[in-house]
C-alpha positions in Angstrom: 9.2 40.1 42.9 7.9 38.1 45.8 9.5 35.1 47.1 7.4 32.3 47.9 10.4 30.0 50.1 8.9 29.5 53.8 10.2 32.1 56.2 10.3 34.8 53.9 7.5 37.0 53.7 5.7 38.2 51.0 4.8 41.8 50.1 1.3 42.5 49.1 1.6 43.8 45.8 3.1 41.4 43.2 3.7 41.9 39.6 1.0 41.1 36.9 1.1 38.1 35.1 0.5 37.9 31.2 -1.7 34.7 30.5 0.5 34.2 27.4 3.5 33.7 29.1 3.0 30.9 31.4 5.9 29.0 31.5 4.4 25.4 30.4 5.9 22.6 28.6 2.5 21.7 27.2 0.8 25.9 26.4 -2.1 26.4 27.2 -5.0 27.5 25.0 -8.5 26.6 27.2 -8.8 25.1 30.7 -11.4 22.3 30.1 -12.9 20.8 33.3 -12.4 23.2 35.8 -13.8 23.6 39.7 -13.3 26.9 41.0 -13.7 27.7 44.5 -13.1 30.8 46.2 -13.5 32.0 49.6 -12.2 34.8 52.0 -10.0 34.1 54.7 -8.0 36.5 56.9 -4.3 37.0 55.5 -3.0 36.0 59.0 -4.0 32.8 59.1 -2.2 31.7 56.0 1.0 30.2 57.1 4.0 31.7 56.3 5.7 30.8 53.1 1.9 30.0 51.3 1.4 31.6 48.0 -1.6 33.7 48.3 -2.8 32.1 44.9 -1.8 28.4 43.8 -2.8 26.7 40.4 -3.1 22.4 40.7 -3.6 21.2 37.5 -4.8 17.7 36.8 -4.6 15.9 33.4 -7.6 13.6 32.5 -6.4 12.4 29.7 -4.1 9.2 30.1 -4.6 7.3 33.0 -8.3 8.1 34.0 -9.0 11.7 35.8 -7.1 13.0 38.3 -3.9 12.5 36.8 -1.2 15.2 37.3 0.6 16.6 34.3 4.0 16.1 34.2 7.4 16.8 31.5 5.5 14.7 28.7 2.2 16.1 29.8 1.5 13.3 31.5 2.1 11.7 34.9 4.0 14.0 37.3 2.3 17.1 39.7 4.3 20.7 38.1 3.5 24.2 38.9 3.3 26.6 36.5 5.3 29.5 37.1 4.2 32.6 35.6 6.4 35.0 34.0 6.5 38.7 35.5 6.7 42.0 33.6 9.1 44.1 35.3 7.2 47.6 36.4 4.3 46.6 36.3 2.9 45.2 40.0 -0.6 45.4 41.3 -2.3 44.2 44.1 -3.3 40.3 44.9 -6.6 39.7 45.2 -7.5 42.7 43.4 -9.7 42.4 40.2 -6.4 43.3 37.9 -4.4 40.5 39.4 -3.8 37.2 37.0 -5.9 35.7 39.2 -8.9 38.5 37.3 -7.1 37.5 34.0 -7.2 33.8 34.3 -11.3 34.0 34.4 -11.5 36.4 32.0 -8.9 34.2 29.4 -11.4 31.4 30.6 -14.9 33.3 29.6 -13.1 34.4 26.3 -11.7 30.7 25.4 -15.1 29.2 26.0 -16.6 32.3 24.2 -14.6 31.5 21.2 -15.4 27.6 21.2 -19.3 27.3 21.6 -19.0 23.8 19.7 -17.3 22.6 22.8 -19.6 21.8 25.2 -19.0 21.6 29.1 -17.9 18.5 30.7 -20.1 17.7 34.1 -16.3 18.5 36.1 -16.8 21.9 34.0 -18.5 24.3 36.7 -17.3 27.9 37.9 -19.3 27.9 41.4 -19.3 31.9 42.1 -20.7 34.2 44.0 -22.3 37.1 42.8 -21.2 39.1 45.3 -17.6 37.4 45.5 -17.5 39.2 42.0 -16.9 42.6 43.5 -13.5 43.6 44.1 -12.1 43.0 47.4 -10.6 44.7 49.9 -7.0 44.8 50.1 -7.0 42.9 53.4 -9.1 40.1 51.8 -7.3 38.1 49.3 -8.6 34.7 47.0 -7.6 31.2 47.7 -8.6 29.2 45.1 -8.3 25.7 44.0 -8.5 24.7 40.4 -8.6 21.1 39.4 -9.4 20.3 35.9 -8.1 18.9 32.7 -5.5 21.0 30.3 -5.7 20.9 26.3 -2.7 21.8 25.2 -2.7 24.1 22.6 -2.6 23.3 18.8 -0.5 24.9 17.6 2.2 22.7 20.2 0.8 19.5 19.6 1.4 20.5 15.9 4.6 21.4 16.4 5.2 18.4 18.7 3.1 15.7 17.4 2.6 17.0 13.8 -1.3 16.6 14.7 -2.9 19.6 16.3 -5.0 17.2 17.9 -5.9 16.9 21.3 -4.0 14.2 23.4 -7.0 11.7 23.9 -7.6 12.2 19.7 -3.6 11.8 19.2 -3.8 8.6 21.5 -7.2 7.5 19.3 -5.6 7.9 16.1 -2.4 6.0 17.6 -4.7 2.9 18.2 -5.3 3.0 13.9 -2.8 0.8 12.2 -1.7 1.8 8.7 0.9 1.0 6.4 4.4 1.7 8.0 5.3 4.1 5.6 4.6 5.5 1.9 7.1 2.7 0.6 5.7 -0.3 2.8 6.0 -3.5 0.5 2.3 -4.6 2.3 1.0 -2.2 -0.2 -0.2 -3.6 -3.4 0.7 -0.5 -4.9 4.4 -1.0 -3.7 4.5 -4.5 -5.1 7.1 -5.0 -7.9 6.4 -4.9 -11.4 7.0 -8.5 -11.9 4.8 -9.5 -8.9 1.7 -6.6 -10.1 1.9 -9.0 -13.3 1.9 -12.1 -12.1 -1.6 -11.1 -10.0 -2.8 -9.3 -13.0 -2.4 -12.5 -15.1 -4.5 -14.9 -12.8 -7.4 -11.7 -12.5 -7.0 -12.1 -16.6 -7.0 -15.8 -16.4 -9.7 -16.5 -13.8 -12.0 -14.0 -15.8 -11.1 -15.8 -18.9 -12.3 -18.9 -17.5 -16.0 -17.5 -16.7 -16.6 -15.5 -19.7 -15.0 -19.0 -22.0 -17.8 -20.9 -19.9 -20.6 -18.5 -20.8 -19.5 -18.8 -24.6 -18.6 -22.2 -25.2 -21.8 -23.8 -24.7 -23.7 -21.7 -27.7 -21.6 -24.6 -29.7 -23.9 -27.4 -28.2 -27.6 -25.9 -28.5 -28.2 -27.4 -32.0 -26.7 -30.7 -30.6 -28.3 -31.0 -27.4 -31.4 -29.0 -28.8 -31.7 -32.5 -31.1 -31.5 -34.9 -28.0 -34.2 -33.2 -26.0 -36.2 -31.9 -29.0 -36.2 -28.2 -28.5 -36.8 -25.0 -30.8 -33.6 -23.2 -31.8 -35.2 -20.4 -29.9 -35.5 -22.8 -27.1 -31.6 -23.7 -26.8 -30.5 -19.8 -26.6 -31.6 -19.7 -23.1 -28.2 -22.5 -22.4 -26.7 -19.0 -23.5 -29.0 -16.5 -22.1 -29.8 -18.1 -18.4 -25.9 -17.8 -18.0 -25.0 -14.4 -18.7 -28.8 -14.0 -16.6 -26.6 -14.9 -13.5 -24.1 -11.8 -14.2 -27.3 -9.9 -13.9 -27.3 -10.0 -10.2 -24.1 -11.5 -9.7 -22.5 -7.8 -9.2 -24.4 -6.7 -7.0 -23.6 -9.4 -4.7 -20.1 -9.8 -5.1 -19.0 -6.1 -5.4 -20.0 -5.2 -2.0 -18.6 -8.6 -0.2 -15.2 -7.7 -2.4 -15.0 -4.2 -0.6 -16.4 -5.9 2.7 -13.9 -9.1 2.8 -11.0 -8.5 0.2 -10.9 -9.5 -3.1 -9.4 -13.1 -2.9 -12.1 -14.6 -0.8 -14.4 -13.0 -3.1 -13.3 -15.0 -6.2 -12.4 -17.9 -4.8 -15.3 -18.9 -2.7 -17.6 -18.1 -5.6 -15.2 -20.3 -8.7 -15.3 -23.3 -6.5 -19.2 -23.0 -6.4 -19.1 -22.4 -10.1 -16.7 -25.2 -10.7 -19.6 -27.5 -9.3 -22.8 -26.6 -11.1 -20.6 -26.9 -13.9 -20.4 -30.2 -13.6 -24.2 -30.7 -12.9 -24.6 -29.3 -16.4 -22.3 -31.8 -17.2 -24.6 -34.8 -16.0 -28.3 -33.1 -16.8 -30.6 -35.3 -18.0 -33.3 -32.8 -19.0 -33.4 -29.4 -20.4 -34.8 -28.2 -16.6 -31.8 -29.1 -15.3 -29.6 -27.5 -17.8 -31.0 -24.1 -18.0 -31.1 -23.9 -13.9 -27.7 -25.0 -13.6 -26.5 -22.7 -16.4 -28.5 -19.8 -14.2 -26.1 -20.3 -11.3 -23.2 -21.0 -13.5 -23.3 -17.6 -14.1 -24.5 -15.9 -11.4 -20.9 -17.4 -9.3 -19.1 -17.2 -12.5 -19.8 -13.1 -12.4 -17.8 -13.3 -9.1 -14.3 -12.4 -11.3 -15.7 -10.3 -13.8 -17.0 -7.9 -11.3 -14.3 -8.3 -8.9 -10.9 -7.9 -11.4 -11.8 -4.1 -12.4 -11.3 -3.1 -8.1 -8.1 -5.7 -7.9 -6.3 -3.5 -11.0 -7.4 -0.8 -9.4 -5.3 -1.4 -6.0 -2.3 -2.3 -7.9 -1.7 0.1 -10.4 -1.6 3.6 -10.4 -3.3 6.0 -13.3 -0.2 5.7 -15.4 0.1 2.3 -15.5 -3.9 1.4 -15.3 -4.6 1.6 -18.7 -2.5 -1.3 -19.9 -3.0 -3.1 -16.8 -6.9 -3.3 -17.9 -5.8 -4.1 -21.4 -5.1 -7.7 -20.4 -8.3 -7.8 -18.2 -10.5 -6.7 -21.2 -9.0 -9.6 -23.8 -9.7 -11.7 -20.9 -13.4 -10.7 -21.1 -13.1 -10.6 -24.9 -11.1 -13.7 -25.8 -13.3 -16.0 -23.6 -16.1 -15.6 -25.7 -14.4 -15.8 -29.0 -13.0 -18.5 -27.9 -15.3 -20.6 -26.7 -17.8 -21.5 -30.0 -14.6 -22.7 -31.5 -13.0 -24.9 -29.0 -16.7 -26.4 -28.7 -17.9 -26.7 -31.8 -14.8 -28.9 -32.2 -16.2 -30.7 -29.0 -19.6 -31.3 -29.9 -19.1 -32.4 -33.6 -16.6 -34.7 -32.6 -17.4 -38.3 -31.1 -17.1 -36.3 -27.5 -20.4 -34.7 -27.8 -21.7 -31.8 -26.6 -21.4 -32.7 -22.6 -17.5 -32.4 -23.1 -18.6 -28.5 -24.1 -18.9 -28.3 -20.3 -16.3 -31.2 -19.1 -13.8 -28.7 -21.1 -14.7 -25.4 -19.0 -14.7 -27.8 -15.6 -11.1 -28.7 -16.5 -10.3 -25.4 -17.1 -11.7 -24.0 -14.2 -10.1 -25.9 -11.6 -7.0 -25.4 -13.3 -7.8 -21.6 -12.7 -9.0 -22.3 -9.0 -5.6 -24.5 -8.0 -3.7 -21.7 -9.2 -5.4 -19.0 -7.5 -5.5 -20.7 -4.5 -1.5 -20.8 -4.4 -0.4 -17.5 -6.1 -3.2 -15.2 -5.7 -2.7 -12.7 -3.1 -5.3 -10.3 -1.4 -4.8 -6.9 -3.1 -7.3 -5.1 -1.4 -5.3 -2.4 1.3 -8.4 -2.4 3.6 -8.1 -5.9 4.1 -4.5 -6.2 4.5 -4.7 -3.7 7.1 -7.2 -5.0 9.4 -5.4 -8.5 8.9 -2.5 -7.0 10.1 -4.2 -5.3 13.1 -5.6 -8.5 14.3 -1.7 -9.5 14.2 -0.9 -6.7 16.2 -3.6 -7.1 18.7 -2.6 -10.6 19.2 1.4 -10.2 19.7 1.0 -6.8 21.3 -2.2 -7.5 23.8 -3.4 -4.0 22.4 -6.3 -4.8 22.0 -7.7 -1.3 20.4 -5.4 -1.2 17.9 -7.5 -1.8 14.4 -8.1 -0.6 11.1 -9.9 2.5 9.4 -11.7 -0.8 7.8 -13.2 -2.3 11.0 -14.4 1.3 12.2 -17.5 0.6 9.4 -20.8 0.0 10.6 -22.0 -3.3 10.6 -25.7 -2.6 10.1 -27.2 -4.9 7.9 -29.8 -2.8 6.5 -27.3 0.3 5.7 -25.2 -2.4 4.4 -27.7 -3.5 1.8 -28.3 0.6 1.0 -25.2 1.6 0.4 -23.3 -1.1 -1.1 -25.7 -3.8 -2.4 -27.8 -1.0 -4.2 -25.0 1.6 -4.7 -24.4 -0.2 -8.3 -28.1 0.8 -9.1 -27.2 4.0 -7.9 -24.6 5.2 -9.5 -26.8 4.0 -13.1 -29.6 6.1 -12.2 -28.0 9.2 -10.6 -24.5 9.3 -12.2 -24.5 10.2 -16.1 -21.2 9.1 -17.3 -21.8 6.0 -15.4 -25.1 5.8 -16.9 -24.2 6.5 -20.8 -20.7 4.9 -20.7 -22.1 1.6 -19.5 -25.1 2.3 -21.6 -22.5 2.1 -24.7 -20.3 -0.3 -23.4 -23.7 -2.6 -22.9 -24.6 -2.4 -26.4 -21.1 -3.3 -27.7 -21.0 -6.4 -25.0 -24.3 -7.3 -26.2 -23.4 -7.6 -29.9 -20.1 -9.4 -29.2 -22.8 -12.3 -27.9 -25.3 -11.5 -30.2 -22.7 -12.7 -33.3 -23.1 -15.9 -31.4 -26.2 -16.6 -33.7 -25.4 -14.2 -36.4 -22.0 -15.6 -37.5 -23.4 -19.6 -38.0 -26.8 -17.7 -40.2 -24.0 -15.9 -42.3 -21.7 -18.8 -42.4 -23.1 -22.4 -41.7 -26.6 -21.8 -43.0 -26.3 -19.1 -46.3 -22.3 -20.8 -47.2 -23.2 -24.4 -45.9 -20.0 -24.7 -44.0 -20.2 -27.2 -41.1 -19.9 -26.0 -36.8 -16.1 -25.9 -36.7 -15.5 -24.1 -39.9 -18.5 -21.9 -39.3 -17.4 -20.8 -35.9 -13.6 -19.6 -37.3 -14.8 -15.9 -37.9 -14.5 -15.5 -34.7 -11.2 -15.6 -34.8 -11.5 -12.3 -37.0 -13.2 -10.7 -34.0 -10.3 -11.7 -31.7 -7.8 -10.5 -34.0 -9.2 -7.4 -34.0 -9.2 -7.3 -30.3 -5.1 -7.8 -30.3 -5.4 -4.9 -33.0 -7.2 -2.8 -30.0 -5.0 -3.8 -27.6 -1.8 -2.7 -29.5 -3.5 1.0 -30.2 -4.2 0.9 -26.3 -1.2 0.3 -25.0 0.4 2.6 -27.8 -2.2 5.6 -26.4 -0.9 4.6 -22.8 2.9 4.8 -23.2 2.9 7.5 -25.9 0.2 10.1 -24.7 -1.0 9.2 -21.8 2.2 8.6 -19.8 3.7 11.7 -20.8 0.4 13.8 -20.7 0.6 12.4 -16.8 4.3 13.3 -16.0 3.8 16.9 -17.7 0.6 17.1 -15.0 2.3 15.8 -11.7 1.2 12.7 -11.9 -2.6 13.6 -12.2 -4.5 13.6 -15.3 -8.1 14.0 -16.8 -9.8 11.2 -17.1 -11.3 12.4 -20.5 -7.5 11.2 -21.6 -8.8 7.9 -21.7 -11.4 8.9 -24.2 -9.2 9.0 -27.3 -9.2 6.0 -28.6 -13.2 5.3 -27.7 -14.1 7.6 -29.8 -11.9 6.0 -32.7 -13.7 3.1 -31.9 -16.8 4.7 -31.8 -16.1 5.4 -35.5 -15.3 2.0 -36.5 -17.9 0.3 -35.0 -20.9 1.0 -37.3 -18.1 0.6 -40.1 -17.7 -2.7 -39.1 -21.4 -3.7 -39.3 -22.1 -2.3 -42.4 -19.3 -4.0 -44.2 -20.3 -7.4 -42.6 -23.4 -6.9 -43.5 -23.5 -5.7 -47.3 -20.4 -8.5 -48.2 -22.1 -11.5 -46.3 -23.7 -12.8 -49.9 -23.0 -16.3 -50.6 -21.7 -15.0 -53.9 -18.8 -12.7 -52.6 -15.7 -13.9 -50.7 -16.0 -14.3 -46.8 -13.1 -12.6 -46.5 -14.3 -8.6 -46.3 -17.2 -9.8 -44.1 -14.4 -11.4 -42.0 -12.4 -8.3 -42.2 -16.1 -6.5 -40.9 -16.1 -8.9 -37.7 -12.6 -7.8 -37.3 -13.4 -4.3 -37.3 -16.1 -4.8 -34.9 -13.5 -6.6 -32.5 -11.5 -3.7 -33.2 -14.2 -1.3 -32.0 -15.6 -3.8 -29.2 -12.2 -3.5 -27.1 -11.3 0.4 -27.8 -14.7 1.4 -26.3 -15.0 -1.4 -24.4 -11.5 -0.6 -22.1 -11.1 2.9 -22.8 -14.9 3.5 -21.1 -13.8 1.2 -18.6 -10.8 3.1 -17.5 -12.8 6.4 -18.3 -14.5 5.1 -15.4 -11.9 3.8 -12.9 -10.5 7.2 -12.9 -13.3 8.7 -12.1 -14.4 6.8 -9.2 -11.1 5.0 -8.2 -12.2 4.3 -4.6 -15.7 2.8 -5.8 -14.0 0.8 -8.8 -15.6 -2.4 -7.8 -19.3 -0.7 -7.4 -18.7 0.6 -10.9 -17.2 -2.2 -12.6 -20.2 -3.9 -10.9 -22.9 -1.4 -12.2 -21.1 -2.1 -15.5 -21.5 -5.7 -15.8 -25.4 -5.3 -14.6 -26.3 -3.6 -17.3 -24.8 -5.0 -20.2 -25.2 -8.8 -18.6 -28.8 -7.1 -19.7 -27.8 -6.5 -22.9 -25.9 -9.6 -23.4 -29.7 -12.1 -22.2 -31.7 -9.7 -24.4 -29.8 -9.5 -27.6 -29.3 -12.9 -28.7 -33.0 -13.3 -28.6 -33.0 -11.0 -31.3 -30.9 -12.4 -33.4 -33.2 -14.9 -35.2 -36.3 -12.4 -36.1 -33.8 -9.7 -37.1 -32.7 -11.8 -39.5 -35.1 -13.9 -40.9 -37.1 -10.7 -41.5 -34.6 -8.0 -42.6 -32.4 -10.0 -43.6 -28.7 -10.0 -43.2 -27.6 -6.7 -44.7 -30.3 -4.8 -43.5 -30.2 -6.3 -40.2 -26.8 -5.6 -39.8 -27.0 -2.2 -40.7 -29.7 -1.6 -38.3 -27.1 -2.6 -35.9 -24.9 -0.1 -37.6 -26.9 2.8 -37.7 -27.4 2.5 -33.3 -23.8 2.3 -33.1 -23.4 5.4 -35.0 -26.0 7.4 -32.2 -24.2 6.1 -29.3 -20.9 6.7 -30.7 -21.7 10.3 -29.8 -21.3 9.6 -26.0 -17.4 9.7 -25.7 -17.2 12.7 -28.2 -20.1 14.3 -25.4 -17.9 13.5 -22.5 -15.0 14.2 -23.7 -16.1 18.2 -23.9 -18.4 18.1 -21.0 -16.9 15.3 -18.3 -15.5 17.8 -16.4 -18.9 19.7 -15.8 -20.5 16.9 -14.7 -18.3 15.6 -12.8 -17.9 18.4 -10.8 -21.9 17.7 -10.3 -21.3 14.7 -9.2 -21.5 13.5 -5.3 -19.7 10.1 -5.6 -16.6 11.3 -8.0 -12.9 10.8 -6.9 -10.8 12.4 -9.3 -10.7 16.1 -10.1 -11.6 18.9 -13.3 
């Protein structure tokens, strides 16, 4: 083997190099980058000691261009030394030499990689006629400056990547959670702090839905002082629940945008305050435009809580952690006709119907502002980036988060409209929410049934007349209990046996026993409601209808968390849309229905639609898995 110290000479035939043994730090797989020049020159005049061919390799990758690679890669001029089979020489400059193999390992890399295209530095300046072999007097001199990738297949080794150097240094820029157990995570919280947050999402919604229900209790009161119809004073009602309508698709997209605190506490304060302008109308006008925006900031909570749950708890724990969230939903508006008919019959009057649900409110808003933290990772981690940027004066360091576009109009596309979406192109979206629309709109529609069947057929007065709802919240406890129940005792295991994952259609269960008991409800309401028979089995009807309204109500919910976990809040959202819907129209109906048909017949009407869409979860629950592998927008798996 030659010897390349000065003074010693070097023989003119030298051993072959093989390109794969190049004895690198950092292998190498391509040469991006590279200048190659080559000219003749007369052996003799290359000073003694010179190697006849030299290799200057130059890292662009930290450090701007024209960097030499060094022990990390990075930093420090090194020769790379090739590695010698023994028997095996050949002559330099001849077109076997590893000077031959180097361009033909470079036409084969960039052969194999036409994705990667050629950097302006990338040229090979050659002469056709250079090409040719040369004469054993001639030899090559060639510089080659470039960048080096190193290979993959080291950098996974090394870096546990297989990226390249300037996408390793990228992704170091990215903050993330410190590690799989990082107490920043919500979903690393403890137990008692996951229910302490759950309970204010519960309470806060609590506080919306009690506002939406508590003023049906004043219509007939403040109907009287401003002399409108009974048809008239629904809209107190319907103008709220109106404001859930596009209240979603506002605050669903700004809850995934900014985190979920600042999208429920910005909005309750607003609500807080045209609460109390309902509070001091002095016309109808003022009232039902008031009531409008009531519940277009009061929809803030309701569409946010279903994405907070969602960041906290995983899929074994969800299901009862959304059990509290729907008898928030529920027991606000069973609730509320009771707490203010007892308002408005009393010498308060039917302002303190709203005076009650501003008290409650900020009580809500004081205590989120102290004790509700942000649950939303995203957020968390671009807080913390700006943290790091600040103490560290890296000022590239940020979040997956804040690598989203801020376009305005894509904005509007894909997350103010993606609720709409997901109705019109996503079935189970589309028939769950359908079904859960129609149960949601009857639980507000029994907010002019109940006084028909019980302050005007049995005479009793607005308090009395309003206590059956208490059969309909009973019945939601009753739900509750078979939820959790299902959770602990079918779903839990049915997850551990599965690694952790399960089918969503696991959560269908107990809809479809609700889907049963839902038209059973109505028809025993409606066929024991006679003056002339006890309330008591019509009472135990409402009950079966609360029953059914949270089984379907919480089991399609969390049918539909688990299948789009990462868009929870767009589907919650797309949820509430539609049966807000529901919940304007139906009341509307109450009074024809029931003047015409009657109240058995127009509670069996209601029965027999429950009994058709009671097919849905029985539908899905054999089919889900088809569609969902259909879908474009599902997260979880067949």
């Amino acid at each position: 083997m030659s010897d390349d110290r000065p003074g010693r000479a070097r023989s003119q035939t030298t051993p072959t190099p093989r390109m794969g043994l190049y004895r690198m730090i950092t292998p190498i797989d391509h040469i991006d980058g590279l200048t190659i020049d080559e000219h003749d020159h007369n052996p003799s005049e290359t000073p003694a000691g010179t190697p006849r061919t030299s290799l200057t390799l130059v890292n662009g990758v930290e450090g701007g261009f024209g960097q030499p690679i060094g022990e990390s890669g990075i930093g420090t001029k090194r020769r790379i030394e090739p590695v010698f089979e023994e028997g095996h020489e050949t002559e330099v400059g001849s077109p076997d030499s590893h000077d031959q193999v180097l361009r033909e390992k470079l036409s084969a890399s960039q052969a194999q990689r036409p994705d990667q295209s050629l950097s302006k530095r990338e040229t090979f300046s050659r002469d056709k006629e250079q090409s040719k072999p040369q004469s054993r007097r001639q030899s090559l001199t060639r510089k080659i400056t470039g960048t080096l990738r190193p290979s993959a297949s080291r950098l996974s080794e090394d870096q546990g990547q297989g990226v390249s150097p300037e996408e390793r240094k990228w992704k170091d820029d990215i903050v993330t959670f410190d590690s799989k157990t990082d107490p920043a995570n919500p979903k690393n919280w403890s137990f008692r702090r996951k229910l302490l947050t759950t309970g204010l999402y519960g309470l806060t919604t609590m506080s919306s839905t009690f506002a939406s229900s508590i003023f049906s209790s004043a219509g007939r009161y403040y109907g009287e002082e401003f002399g409108l119809s009974t048809e008239t004073t629904v809209l107190g009602v319907s103008l709220f629940i109106l404001g859930y309508v596009p209240g979603p698709l506002i605050w669903a997209p700004v809850s995934e945008e900014y985190g979920r605190r600042f999208s429920i506490l910005g909005p309750v304060f607003i609500f807080a305050c045209f609460t109390a302008a309902t509070a001091v109308a002095k016309d109808p006008q003022t009232i039902f435009v008031t009531r409008f925006f009531q519940g277009l900031f009061a929809s803030a909570p309701v569409t946010t809580v279903g994405g907070g749950l969602a960041d906290m708890w995983d899929q074994k724990e969800r299901g009862s952690a959304v059990v509290f969230y729907s008898l928030a939903v529920v027991a606000g508006p069973t609730l509320g006709p009771i707490i203010g008919g007892a308002a408005a019959q009393s010498y308060l009057g039917w302002r303190w119907t709203e005076w009650l649900s501003l008290i409650l409110t900020c009580l809500v808003l004081v205590l989120d502002i102290i004790f509700l933290p942000e649950t939303f990772a995203a957020v968390i981690l671009t807080r913390k980036a700006a943290r790091l940027r600040r103490s560290t004066k890296r000022w590239a360091l940020h979040s997956k988060h804040e690598e989203r576009e801020r376009d305005l109009v894509k904005f509007l596309e894909n997350n103010l409209t993606l609720p709409l979406r997901m109705i019109a192109t996503e079935p189970m979206v589309t028939c769950i929410t359908l079904y859960n629309s129609f149960t949601y709109g009857i639980l507000y529609m029994l907010f002019g049934a109940i006084p028909v069947i019980y302050q005007d057929n049995r005479g009793w007065n607005s308090l009395v007349g309003a206590l059956p709802f208490l059969g309909v919240l009973v019945g939601c406890f009753i739900a509750a209990a078979i939820n959790i129940a299902w959770s602990t005792f079918v779903f839990g295991p049915h997850l551990e046996r599965n690694g952790g994952r399960a089918r969503p259609e696991m959560r269908l269960p107990p809809m479809m026993l609700g889907s049963i008991l839902f038209p059973s409800g109505f028809f025993l309401a409606g066929w024991t409601s006679n003056p002339s028979i006890h309330w008591f089995p019509s009472v135990l009807g409402f009950t079966l209808i609360g029953v059914s309204f949270l089984l379907i109500f919480q089991s399609g919910l969390n049918y539909l968390i688990d299948s789009y976990t990462k868009l929870a809040a767009s589907t919650v959202a797309s949820n509430t849309f539609l049966r807000s819907i529901f919940a304007v129209g139906l009341p509307f109906a109450v009074a024809p229905m029931f003047r015409n048909l009657g109240v058995a017949w127009a509670c069996s009407t209601l029965g027999f639609i429950a009994l058709v869409l009671g097919a849905f979860p029985f539908v899905f629950y054999v089919y889900g898995p088809k569609l969902r592998a259909r879908s474009t927008l599902i997260e979880s798996f067949d």
